[in-house]
N, C-alpha and C positions, 0 to 999 in steps of 0.2 A: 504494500500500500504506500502512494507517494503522499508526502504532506507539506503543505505550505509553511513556512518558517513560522515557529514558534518562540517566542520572547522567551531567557532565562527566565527561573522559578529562585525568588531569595526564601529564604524563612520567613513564614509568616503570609507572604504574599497574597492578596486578594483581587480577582476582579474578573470579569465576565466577558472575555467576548466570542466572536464564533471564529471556529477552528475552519479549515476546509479539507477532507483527509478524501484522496481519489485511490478507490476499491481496484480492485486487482481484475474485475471487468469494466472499467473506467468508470462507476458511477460516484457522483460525490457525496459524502455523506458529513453533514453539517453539526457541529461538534461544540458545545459550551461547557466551560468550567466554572464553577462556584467557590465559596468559602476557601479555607486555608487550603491554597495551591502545595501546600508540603505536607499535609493531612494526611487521615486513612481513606483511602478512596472507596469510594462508592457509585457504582452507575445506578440511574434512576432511570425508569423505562414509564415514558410519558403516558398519559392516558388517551381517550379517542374520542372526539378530533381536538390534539395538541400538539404541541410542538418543543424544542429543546427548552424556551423558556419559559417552562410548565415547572415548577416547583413549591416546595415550600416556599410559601408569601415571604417570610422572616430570614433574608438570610444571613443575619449575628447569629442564628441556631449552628449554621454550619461551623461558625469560627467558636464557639462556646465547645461545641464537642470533638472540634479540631477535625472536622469530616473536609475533605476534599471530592465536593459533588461534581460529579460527570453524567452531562445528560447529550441528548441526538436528535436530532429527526430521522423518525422511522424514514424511510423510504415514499417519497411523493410529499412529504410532509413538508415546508418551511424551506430550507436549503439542501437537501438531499432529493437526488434523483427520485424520480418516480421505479417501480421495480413493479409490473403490473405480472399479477397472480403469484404473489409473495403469495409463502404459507409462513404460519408464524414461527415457527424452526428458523425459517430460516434470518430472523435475526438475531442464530445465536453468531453465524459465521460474522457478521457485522459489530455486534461488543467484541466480539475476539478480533476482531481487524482494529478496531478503535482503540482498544485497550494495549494491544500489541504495541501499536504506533506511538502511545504513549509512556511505555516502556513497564508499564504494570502484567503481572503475570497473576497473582488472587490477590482476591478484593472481593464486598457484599456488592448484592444485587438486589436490589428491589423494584417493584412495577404498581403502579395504580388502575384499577380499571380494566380497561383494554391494553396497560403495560403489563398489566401481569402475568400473562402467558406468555408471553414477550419474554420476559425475566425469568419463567421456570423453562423459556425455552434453551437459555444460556445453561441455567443450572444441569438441563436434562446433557446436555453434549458436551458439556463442559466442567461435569464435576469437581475434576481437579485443582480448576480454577477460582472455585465461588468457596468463600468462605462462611456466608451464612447467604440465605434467600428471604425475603418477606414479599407478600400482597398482601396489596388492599383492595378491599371492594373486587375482589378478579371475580370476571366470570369463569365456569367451569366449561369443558371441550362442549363444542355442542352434540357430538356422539355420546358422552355421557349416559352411559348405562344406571337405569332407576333413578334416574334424575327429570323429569319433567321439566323441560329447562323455560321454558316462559312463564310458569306457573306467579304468578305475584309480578310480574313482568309488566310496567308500563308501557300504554298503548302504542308510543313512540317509536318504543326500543322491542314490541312486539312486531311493529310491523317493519323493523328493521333486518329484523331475525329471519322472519317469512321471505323478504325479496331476497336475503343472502342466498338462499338454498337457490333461489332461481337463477342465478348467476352474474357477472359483473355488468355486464349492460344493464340490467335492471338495477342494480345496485347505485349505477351512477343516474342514470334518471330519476331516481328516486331522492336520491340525496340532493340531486338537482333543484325538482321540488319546492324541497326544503328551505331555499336562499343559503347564503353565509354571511350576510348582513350584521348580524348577532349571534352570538350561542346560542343554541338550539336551546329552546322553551322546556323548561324542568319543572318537577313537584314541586308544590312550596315548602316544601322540608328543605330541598334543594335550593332553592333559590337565598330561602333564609343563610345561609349559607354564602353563597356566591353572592349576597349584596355587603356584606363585611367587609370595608372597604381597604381593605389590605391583600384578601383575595381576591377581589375584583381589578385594583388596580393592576394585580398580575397577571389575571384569566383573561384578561381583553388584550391586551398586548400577543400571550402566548395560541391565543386562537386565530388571533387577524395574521399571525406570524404562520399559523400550521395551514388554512386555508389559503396564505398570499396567491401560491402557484398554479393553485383551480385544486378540482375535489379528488386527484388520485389518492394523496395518502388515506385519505377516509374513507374513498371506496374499497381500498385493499384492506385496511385496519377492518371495517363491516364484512364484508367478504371473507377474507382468513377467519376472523375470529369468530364469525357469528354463523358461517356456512361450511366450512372448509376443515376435514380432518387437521387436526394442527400439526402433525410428525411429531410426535411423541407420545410418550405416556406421564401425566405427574405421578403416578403409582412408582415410576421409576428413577424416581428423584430423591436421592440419598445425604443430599447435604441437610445441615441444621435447618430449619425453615418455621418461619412463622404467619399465619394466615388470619387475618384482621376483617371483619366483617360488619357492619351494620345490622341491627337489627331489624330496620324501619326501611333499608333499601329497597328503593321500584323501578331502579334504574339495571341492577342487577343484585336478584333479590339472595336473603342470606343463604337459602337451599346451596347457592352455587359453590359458597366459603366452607358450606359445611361438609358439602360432596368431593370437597379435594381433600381437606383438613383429614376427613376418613378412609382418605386412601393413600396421603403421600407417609410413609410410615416415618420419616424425621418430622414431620409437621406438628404445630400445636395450634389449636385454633384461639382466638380472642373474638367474641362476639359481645359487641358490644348493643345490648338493649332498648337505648334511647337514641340510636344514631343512624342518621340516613346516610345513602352515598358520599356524602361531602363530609363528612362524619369522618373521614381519612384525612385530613386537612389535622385538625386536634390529635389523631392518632400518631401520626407523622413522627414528634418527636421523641416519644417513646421508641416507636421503632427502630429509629434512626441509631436510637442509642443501644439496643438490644444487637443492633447488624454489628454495631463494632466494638462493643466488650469483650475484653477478653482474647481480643486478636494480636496475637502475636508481633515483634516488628518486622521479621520474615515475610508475611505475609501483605504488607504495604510498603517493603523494599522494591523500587524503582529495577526493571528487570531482573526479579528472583524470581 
């Protein structure tokens, strides 16, 4: 993978901007750093439809826990090529080109939403690599055996599920639809949420950011995730892992948290009661801090 010159890193160092790293089939794939540039790193696997500057609102969290956050745009999303009929495997090969390039070898992964198959796609192919895994709010495969997967599923993201099976032309007319004008119209659990104005000032930037390029990345994110076997198993996912769920989610309801949580055997579930999808926003820093306890310096040594 080629990459455009990257600035020295001193101790301490902070600040954000986007990387540009070209994929070994020339595509580019659009690259941000957060918090302490000399930290434990961590990749964050956006949610859908987001972009790399999708994160926690707060980012003095990163420098208090000494995290060095590394986030992306999937594919079609923000600054990264479009990759049309990606399945979601396949962006384990992409955090390992990203990561590679940056000279990390393990490190935690975590994903939100539609990152988080994403993130257990890394953990699945890449074992060796992940030192602990978390989601939040993930959905589960939509093959999902004994899982009734729309079941509590809002109308939105019901009839989103429905045109995935039918495949990607429908997928992008539909989303078409839809506009990108705004965030797509949420629960008001949800919204309650998204008008806090420390997440909003971030969610409107990282959405105007994920749709700039027109609607591939979010047809392929709808399609992989919500139609499309994903190449893997989480049954087969053997690192540390923690699985964080809402109680009150209708965006992707808790059956999906609880349907991985009971089959990945390192997993432990958090289901938290009162909390709808964005309910992961609060849950955040706990997480954060659970991904890098206890991690070795081996293991955020700069090519080990």
């Amino acid at each position: 993978m080629d990459e455009k010159p990257w600035p020295s890193i001193s101790a301490g160092a902070s600040f954000a901007a986007m990387r540009e790293l070209i994929a070994d089939d020339g595509r580019t794939l659009a690259v941000e750093e957060w918090g302490d540039l000399t930290g434990i790193p961590v990749v964050f696997l956006h949610g859908s439809p987001m972009s790399r500057l999708s994160r926690y609102p707060d980012d003095s969290l990163f420098h208090e826990l000494g995290v060095r956050l590394i986030t992306y745009d999937r594919p079609g999303f923000g600054g990264s090529t479009p990759k049309p009929g990606r399945r979601v495997i396949d962006a384990a090969a992409d955090v390992a080109a990203i990561t590679a390039a940056l000279g990390l070898h393990r490190f935690a992964v975590f994903g939100v939403s539609g990152g988080g198959p994403h993130a257990m796609a890394f953990a699945a192919r890449y074992p060796g690599r992940v030192t602990r895994l978390g989601a939040l709010a993930s959905p589960a495969p939509r093959d999902a055996a004994g899982l009734d997967w729309t079941a509590g599923m809002s109308e939105g993201n019901r009839r989103s599920a429905a045109v995935a099976l039918t495949g990607r032309q429908d997928v992008t007319e539909h989303l078409a639809s839809l506009g990108t004008a705004d965030f797509p119209k949420l629960p008001e659990i949800e919204q309650a949420v998204l008008s806090r104005p420390e997440i909003s000032a971030m969610m409107g930037p990282a959405f105007a950011e994920a749709v700039r390029p027109g609607l591939d990345g979010w047809v392929d994110d709808v399609t992989a995730i919500f139609g499309t076997e994903w190449g893997f198993n989480p049954a087969d996912i053997t690192v540390p892992t923690r699985i964080w769920h809402g109680g009150l989610d209708t965006l992707v309801p808790p059956a999906h948290g609880e349907w991985l949580a009971a089959r990945m055997p390192t997993a432990m579930l958090i289901r938290q009661a009162d909390a709808g999808h964005g309910g992961h926003f609060d849950a955040t820093p706990a997480m954060l801090a659970w991904l890098i306890s206890d991690i070795d310096d081996e293991a955020h040594a700069p090519g080990s």
